[in-house]
Biotite code that builds the C-alpha atoms (Angstrom):
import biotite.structure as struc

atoms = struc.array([
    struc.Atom([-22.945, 2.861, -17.898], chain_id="A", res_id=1, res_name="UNK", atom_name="CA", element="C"),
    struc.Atom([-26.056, 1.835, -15.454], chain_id="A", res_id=2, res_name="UNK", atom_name="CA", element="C"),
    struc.Atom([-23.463, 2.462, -12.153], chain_id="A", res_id=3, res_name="UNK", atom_name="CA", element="C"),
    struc.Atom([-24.836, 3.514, -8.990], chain_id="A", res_id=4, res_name="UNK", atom_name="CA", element="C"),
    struc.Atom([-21.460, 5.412, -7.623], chain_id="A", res_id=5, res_name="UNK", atom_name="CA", element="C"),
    struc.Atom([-21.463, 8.439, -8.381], chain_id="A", res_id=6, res_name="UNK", atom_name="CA", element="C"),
    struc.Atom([-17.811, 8.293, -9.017], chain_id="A", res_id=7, res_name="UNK", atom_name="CA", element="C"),
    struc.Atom([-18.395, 5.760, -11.506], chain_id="A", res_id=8, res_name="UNK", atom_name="CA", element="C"),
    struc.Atom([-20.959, 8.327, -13.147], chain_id="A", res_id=9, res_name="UNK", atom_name="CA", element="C"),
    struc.Atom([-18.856, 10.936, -13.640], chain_id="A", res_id=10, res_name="UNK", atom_name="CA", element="C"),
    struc.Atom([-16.802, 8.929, -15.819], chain_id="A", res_id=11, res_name="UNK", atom_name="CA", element="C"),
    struc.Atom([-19.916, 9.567, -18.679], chain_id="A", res_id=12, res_name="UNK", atom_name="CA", element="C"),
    struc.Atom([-21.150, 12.990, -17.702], chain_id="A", res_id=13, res_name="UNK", atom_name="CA", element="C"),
    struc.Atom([-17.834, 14.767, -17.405], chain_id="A", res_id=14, res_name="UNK", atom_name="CA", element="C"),
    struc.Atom([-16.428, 12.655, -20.482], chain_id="A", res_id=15, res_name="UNK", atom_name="CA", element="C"),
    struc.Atom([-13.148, 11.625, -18.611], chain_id="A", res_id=16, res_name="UNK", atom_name="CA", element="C"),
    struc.Atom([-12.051, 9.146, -21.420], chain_id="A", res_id=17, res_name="UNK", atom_name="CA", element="C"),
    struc.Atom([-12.427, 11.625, -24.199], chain_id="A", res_id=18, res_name="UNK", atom_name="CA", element="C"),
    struc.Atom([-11.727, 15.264, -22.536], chain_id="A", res_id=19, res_name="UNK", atom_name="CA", element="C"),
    struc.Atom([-9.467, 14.068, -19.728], chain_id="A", res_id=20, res_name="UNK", atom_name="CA", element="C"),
    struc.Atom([-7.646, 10.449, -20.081], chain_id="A", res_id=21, res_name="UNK", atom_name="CA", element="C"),
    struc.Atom([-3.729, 10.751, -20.987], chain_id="A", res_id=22, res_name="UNK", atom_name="CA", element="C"),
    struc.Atom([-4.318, 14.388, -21.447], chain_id="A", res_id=23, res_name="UNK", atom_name="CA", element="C"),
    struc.Atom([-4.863, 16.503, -18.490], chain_id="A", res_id=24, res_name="UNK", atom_name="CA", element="C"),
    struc.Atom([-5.991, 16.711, -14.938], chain_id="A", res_id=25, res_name="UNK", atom_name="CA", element="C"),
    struc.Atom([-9.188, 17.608, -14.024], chain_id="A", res_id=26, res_name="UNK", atom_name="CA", element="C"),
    struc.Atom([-10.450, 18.615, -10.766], chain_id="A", res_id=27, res_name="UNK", atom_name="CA", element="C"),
    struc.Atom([-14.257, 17.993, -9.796], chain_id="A", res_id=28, res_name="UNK", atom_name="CA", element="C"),
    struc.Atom([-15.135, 19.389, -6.389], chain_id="A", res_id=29, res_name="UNK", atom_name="CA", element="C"),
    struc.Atom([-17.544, 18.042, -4.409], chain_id="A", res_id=30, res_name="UNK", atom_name="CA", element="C"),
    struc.Atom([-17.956, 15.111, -6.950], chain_id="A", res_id=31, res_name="UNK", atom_name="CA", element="C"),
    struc.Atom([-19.234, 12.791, -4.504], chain_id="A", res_id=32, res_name="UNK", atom_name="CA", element="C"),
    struc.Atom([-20.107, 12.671, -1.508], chain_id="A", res_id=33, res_name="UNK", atom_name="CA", element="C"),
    struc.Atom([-17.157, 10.170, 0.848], chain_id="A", res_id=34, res_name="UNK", atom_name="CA", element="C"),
    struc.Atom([-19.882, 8.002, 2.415], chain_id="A", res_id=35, res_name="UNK", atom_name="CA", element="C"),
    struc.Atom([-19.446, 4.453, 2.249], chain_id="A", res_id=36, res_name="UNK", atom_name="CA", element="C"),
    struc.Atom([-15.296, 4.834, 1.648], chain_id="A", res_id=37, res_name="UNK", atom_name="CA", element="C"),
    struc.Atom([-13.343, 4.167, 3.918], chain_id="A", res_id=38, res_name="UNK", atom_name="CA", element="C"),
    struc.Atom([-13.283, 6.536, 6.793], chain_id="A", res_id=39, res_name="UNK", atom_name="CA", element="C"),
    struc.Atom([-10.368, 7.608, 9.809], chain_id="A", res_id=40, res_name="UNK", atom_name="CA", element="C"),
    struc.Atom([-12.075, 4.917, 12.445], chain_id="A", res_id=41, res_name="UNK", atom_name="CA", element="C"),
    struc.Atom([-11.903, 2.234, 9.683], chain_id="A", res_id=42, res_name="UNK", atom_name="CA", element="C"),
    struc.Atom([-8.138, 3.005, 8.885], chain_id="A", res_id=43, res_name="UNK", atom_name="CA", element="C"),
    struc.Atom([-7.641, 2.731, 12.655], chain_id="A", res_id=44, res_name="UNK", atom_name="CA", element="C"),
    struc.Atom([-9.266, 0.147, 13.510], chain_id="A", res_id=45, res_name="UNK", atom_name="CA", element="C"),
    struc.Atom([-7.954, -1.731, 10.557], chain_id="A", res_id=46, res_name="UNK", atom_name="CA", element="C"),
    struc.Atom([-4.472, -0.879, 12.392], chain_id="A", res_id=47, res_name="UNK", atom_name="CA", element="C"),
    struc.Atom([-5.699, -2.693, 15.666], chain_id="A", res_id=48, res_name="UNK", atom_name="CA", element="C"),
    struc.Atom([-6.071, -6.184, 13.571], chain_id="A", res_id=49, res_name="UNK", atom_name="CA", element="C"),
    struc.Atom([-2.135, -6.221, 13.746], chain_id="A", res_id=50, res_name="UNK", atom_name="CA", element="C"),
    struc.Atom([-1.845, -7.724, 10.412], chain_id="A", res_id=51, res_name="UNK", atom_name="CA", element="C"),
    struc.Atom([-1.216, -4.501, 8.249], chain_id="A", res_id=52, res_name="UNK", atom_name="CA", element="C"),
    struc.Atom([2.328, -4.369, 6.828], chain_id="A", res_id=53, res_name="UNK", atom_name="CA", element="C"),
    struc.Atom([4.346, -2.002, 4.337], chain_id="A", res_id=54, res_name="UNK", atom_name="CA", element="C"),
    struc.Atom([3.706, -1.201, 1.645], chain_id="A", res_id=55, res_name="UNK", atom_name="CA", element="C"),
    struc.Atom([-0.058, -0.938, 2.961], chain_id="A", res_id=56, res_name="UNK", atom_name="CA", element="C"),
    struc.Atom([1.192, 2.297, 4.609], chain_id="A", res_id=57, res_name="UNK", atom_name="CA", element="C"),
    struc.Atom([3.555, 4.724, 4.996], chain_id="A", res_id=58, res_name="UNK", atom_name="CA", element="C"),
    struc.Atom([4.049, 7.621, 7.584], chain_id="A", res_id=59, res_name="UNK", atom_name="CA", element="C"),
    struc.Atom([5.642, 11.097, 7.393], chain_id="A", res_id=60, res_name="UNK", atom_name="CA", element="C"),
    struc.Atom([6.230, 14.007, 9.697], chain_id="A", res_id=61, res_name="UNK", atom_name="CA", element="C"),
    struc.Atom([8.079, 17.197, 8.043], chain_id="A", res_id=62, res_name="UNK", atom_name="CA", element="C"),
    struc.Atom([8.582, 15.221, 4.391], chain_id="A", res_id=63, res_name="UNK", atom_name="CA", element="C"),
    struc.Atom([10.679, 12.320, 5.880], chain_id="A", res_id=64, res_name="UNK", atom_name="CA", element="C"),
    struc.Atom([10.137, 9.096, 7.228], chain_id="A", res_id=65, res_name="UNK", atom_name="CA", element="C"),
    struc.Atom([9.660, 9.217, 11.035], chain_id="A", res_id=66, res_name="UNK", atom_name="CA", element="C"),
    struc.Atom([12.174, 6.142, 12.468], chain_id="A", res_id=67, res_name="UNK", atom_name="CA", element="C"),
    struc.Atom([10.265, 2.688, 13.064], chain_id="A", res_id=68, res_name="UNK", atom_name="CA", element="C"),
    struc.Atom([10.595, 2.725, 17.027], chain_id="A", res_id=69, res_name="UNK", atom_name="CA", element="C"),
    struc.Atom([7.325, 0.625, 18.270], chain_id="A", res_id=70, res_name="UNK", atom_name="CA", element="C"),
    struc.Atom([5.855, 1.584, 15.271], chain_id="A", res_id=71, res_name="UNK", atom_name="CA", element="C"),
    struc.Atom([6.638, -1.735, 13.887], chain_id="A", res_id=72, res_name="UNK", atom_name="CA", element="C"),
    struc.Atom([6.089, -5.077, 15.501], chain_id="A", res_id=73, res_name="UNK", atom_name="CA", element="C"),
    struc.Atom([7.025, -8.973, 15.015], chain_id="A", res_id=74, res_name="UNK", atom_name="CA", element="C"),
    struc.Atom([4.624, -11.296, 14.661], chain_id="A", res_id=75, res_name="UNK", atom_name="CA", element="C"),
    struc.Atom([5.377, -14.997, 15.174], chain_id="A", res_id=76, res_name="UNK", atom_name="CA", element="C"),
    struc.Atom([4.297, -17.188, 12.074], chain_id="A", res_id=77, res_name="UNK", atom_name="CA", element="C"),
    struc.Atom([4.252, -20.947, 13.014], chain_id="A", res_id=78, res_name="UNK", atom_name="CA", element="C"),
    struc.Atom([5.374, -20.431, 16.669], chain_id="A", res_id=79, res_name="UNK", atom_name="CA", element="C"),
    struc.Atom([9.032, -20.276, 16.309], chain_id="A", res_id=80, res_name="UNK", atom_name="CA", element="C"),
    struc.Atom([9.914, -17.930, 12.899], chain_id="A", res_id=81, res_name="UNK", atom_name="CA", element="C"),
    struc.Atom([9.407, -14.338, 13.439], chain_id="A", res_id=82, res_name="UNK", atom_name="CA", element="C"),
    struc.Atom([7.969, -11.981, 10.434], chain_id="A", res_id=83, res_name="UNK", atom_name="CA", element="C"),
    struc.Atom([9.044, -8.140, 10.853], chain_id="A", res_id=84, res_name="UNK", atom_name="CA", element="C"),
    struc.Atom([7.139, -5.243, 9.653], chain_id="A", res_id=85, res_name="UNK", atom_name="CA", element="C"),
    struc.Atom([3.881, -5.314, 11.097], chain_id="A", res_id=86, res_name="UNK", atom_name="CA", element="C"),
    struc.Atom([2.086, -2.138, 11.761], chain_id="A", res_id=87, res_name="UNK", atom_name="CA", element="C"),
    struc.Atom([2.551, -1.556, 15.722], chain_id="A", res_id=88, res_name="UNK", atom_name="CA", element="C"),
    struc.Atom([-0.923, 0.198, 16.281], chain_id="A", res_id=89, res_name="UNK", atom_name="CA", element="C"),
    struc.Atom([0.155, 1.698, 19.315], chain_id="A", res_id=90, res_name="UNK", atom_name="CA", element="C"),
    struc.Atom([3.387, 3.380, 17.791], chain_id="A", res_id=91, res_name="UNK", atom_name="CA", element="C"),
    struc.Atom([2.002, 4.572, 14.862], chain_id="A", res_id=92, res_name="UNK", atom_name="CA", element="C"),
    struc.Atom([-1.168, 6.204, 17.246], chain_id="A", res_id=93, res_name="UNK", atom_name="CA", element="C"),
    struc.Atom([1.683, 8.073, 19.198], chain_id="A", res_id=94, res_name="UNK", atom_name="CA", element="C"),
    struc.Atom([3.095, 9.121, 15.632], chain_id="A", res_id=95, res_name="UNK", atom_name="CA", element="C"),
    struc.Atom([-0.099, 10.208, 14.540], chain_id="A", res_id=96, res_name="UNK", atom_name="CA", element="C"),
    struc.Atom([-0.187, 12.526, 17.865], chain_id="A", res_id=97, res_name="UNK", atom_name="CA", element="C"),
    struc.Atom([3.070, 13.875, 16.744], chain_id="A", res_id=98, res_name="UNK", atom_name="CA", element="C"),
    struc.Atom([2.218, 15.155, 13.624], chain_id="A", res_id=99, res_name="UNK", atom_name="CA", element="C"),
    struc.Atom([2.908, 12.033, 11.254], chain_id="A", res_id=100, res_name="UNK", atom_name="CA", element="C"),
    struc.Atom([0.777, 11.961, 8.508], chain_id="A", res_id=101, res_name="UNK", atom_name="CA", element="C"),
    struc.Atom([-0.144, 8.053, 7.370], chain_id="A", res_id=102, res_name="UNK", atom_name="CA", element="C"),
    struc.Atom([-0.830, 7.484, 4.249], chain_id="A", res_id=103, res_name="UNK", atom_name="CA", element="C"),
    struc.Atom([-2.501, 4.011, 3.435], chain_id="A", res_id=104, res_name="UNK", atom_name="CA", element="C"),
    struc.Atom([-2.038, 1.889, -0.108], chain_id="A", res_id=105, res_name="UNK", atom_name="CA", element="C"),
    struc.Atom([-4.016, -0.329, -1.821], chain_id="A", res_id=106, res_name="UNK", atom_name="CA", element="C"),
    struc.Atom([-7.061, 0.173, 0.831], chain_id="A", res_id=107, res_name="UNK", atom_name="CA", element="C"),
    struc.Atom([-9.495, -1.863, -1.625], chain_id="A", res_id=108, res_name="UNK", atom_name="CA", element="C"),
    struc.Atom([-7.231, -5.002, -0.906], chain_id="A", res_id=109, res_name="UNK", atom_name="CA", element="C"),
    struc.Atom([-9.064, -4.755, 2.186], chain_id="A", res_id=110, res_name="UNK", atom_name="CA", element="C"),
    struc.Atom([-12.482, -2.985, 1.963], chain_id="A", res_id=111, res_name="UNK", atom_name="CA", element="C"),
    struc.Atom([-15.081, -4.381, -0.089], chain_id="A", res_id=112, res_name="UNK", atom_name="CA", element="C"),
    struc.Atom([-16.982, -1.611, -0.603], chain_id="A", res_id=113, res_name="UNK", atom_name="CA", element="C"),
    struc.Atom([-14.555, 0.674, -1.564], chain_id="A", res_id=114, res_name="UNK", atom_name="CA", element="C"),
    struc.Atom([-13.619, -2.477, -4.202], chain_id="A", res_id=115, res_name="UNK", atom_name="CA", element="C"),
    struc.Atom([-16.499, -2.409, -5.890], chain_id="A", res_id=116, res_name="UNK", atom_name="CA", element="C"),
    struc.Atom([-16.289, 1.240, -6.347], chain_id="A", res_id=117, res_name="UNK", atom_name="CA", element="C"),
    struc.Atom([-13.040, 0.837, -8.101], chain_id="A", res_id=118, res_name="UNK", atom_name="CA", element="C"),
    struc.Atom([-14.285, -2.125, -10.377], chain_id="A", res_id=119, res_name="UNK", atom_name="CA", element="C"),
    struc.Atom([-17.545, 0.415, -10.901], chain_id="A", res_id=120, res_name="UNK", atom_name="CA", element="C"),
    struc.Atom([-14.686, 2.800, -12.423], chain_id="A", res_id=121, res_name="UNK", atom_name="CA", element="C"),
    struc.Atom([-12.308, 1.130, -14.005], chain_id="A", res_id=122, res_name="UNK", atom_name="CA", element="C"),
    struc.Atom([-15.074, -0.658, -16.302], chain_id="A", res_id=123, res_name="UNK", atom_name="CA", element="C"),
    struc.Atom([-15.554, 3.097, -17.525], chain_id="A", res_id=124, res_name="UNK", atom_name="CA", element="C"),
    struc.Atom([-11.967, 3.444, -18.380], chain_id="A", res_id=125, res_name="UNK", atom_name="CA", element="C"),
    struc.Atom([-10.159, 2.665, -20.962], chain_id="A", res_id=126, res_name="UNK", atom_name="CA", element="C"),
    struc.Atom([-7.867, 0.095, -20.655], chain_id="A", res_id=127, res_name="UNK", atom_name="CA", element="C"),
    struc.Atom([-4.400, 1.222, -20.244], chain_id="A", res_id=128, res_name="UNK", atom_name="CA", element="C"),
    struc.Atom([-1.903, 0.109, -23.257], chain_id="A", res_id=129, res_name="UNK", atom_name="CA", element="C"),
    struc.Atom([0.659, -2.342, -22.284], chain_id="A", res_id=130, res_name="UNK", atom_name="CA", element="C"),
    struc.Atom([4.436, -0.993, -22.158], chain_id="A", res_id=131, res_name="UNK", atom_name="CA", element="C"),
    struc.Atom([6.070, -2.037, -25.379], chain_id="A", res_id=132, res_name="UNK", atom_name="CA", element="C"),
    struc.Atom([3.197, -2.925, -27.074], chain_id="A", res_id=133, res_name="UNK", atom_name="CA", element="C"),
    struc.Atom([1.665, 0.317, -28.613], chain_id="A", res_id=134, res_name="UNK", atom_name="CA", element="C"),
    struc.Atom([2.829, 4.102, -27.777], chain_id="A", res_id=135, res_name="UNK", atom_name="CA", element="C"),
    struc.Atom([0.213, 7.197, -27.677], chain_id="A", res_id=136, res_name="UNK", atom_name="CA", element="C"),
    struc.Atom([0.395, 9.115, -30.771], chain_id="A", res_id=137, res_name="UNK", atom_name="CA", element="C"),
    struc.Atom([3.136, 11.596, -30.571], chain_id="A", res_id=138, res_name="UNK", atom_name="CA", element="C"),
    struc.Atom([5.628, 9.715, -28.963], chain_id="A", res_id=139, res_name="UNK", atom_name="CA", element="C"),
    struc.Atom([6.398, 6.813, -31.524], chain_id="A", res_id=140, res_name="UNK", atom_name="CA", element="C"),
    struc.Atom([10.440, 7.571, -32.470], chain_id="A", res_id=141, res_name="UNK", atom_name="CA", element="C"),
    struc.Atom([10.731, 9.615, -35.854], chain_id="A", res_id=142, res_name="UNK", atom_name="CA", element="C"),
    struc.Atom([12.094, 6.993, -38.553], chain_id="A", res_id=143, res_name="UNK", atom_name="CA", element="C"),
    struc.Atom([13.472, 10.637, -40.352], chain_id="A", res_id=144, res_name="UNK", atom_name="CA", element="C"),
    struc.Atom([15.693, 11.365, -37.568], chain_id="A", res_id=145, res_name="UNK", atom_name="CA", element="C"),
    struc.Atom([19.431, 10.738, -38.563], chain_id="A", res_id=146, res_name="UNK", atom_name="CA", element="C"),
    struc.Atom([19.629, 10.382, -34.941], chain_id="A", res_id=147, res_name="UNK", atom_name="CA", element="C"),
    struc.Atom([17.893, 7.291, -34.753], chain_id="A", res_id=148, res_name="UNK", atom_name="CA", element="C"),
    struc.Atom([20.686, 5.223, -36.207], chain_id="A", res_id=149, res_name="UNK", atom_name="CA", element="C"),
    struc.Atom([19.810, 1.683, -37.087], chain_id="A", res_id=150, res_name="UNK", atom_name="CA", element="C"),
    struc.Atom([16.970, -0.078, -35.043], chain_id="A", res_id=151, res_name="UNK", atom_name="CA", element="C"),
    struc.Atom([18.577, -1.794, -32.189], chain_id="A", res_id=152, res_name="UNK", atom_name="CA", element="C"),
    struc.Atom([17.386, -5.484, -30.908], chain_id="A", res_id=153, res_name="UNK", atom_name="CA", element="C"),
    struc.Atom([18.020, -6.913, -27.918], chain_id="A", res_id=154, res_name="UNK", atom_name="CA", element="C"),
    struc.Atom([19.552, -5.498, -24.790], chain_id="A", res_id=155, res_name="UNK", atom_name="CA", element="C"),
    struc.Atom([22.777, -4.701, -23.162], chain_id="A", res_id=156, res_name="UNK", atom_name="CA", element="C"),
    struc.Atom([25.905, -2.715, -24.616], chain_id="A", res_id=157, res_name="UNK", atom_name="CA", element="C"),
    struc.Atom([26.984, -5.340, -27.238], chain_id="A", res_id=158, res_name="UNK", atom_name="CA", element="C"),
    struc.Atom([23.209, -4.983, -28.832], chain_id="A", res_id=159, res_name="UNK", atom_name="CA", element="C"),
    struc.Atom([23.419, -0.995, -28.405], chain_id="A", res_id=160, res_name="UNK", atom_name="CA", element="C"),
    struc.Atom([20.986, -0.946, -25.440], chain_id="A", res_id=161, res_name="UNK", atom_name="CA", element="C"),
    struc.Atom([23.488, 0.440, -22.912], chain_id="A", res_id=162, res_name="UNK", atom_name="CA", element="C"),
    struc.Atom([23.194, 4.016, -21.758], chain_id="A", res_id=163, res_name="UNK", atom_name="CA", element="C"),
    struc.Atom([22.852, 6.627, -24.383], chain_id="A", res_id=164, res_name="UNK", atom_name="CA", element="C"),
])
């Protein structure tokens, strides 16, 4: 593959696509080594920009949801409109204190290393098939099964789409 990452490397050596891709999990400890990704201070400091909204997070303490309280700010667009939802870094620091657990999405949106990581791996991977296009052998419906019925088209009750 002529990738640096060693992430990306593994793809080849442990033969994810062929031993490992739509098949089963595999767990590869101590892989890689986490320098260069993204980091606690990073995450935090990313916080203090103020411009981190949900979905890009999401916090739990004891399996639920902690409520917003200052955890969440307003920020004013053009002036006058306000936008809710911001990440209030100060709130979410006392949350943290408390035992919330954050748990960041979609980090690569926002960290150009860890994005070309990512783009290092998925140009190893297969490409995953498009829903409705092609199905993985063993799961295309059985044209012997009286079940089956006739093949339906379209959607909704009157086409025999409706709940089975």
């Amino acid at each position: 593959m002529g990738t640096d990452h060693p992430l990306a490397r593994l793809i080849d050596e442990a033969d994810l696509p062929g031993t490992y891709w739509n098949k089963e999990h595999g767990l590869f400890k101590k892989a890689s080594s986490v320098d260069g990704l993204v980091d606690e201070a990073e995450i935090l400091d990313l916080l203090d920009t103020g411009l981190v909204r949900r979905p890009y997070f999401m916090l739990l303490k004891e399996g639920r949801q902690p409520t917003a309280g200052d955890s969440r700010v307003q920020h004013h667009a053009d002036g006058e409109r306000a936008v809710a939802g911001f990440a209030g870094p100060d709130g979410i620091r006392a949350l943290l204190a408390a035992g919330a657990t954050m748990t960041p999405s979609r980090l690569e949106d926002r960290h150009a290393p860890l994005r070309a990581v990512l783009r290092q791996i998925k140009a190893g991977l297969p490409e995953p098939p498009v829903p409705g296009r092609c199905r993985p052998a063993g799961h295309a419906p059985r044209v012997d099964d009286p079940r089956a019925g006739p093949p339906r088209r379209g959607r909704g009750p009157a086409a025999g789409g409706g709940p089975r």
